[in-house]
Legacy VTK file of the C-alpha trace (Angstrom):
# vtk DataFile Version 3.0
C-alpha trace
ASCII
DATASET POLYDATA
POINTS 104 float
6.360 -11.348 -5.124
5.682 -7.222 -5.376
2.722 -7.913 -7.236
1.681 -10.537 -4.287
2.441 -8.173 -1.650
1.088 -5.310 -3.445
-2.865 -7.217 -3.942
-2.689 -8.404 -0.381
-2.004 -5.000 1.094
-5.268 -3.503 -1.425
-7.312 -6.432 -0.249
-6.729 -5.963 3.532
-7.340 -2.086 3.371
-10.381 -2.861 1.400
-11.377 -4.992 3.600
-10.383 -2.464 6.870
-12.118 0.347 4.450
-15.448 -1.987 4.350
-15.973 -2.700 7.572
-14.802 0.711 9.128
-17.263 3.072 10.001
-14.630 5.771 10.181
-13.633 4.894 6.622
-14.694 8.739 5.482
-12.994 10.326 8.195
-9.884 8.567 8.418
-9.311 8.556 4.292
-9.207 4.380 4.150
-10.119 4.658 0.656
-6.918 6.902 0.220
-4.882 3.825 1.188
-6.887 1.259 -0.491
-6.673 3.032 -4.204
-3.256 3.965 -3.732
-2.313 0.020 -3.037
-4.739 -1.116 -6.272
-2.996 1.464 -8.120
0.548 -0.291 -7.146
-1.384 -3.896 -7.481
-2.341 -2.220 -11.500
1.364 -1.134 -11.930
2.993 -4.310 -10.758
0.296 -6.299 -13.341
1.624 -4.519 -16.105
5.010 -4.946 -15.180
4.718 -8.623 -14.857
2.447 -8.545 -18.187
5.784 -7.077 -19.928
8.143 -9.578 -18.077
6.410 -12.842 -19.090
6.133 -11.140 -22.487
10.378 -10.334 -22.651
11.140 -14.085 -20.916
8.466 -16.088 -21.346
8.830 -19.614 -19.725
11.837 -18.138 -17.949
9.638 -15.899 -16.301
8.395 -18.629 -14.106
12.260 -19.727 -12.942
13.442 -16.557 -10.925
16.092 -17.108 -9.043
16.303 -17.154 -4.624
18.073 -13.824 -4.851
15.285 -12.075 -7.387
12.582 -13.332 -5.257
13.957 -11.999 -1.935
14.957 -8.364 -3.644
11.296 -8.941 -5.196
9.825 -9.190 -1.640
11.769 -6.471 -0.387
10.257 -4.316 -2.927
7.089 -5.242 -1.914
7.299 -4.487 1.706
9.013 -1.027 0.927
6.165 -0.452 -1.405
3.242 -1.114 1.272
5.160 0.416 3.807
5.631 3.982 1.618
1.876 3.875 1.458
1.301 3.913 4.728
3.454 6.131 5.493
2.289 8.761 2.851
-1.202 7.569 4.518
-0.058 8.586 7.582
1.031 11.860 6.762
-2.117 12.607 4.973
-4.041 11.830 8.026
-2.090 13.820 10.094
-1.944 16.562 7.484
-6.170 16.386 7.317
-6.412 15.723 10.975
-9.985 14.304 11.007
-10.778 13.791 14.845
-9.370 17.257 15.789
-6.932 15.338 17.993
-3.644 17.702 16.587
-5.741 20.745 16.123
-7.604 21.280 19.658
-4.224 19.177 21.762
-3.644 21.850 24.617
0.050 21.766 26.256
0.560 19.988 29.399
1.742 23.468 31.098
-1.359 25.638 30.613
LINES 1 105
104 0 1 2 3 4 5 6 7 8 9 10 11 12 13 14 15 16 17 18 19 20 21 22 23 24 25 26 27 28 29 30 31 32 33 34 35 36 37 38 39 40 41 42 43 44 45 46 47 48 49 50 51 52 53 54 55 56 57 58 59 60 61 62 63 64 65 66 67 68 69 70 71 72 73 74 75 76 77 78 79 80 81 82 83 84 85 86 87 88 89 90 91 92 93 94 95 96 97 98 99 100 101 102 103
């Protein structure tokens, strides 16, 4: 299920990334390659596990898929957040950088 989560979080901000015309400023290829790079990890990983169980591999258990999920969504949701700190790190539309308090 990580692996499932990962590749549909890489194909939606590819997708977002493609179709943006932002995509530069706001770093959407940032996001994208950091969730292929999880997608590549999470490959291998499985590659390994069907390797070390073989059939077995295909008969996890109710428990391994939920913890499984819950990986996943921690996973996607770390990227965004370390997207979202780059962003707000880089600043692209000057929105942090030129903000002017309320009581000047």
């Amino acid at each position: 299920m990580t692996l499932l989560i990962t590749i549909l979080a890489a194909v939606v901000s590819t997708l977002v990334w493609y179709r943006s015309p932002k995509r530069a400023e706001m770093r959407l290829g940032v996001l994208s390659l950091m969730y292929w790079g999880a997608s590549i990890m999470w490959f291998v990983d499985a590659i390994f596990e069907f390797a070390e169980l073989k059939e077995e591999f295909f008969n996890a258990a109710l428990a391994d898929i939920l913890n499984d999920s819950l990986l996943g969504i921690s996973v996607v949701v770390l990227g965004l957040v370390a997207w979202l700190i780059l962003v707000l790190i880089k600043d692209p539309l000057g929105v942090i950088r030129h903000h002017k308090p309320d009581n000047e």
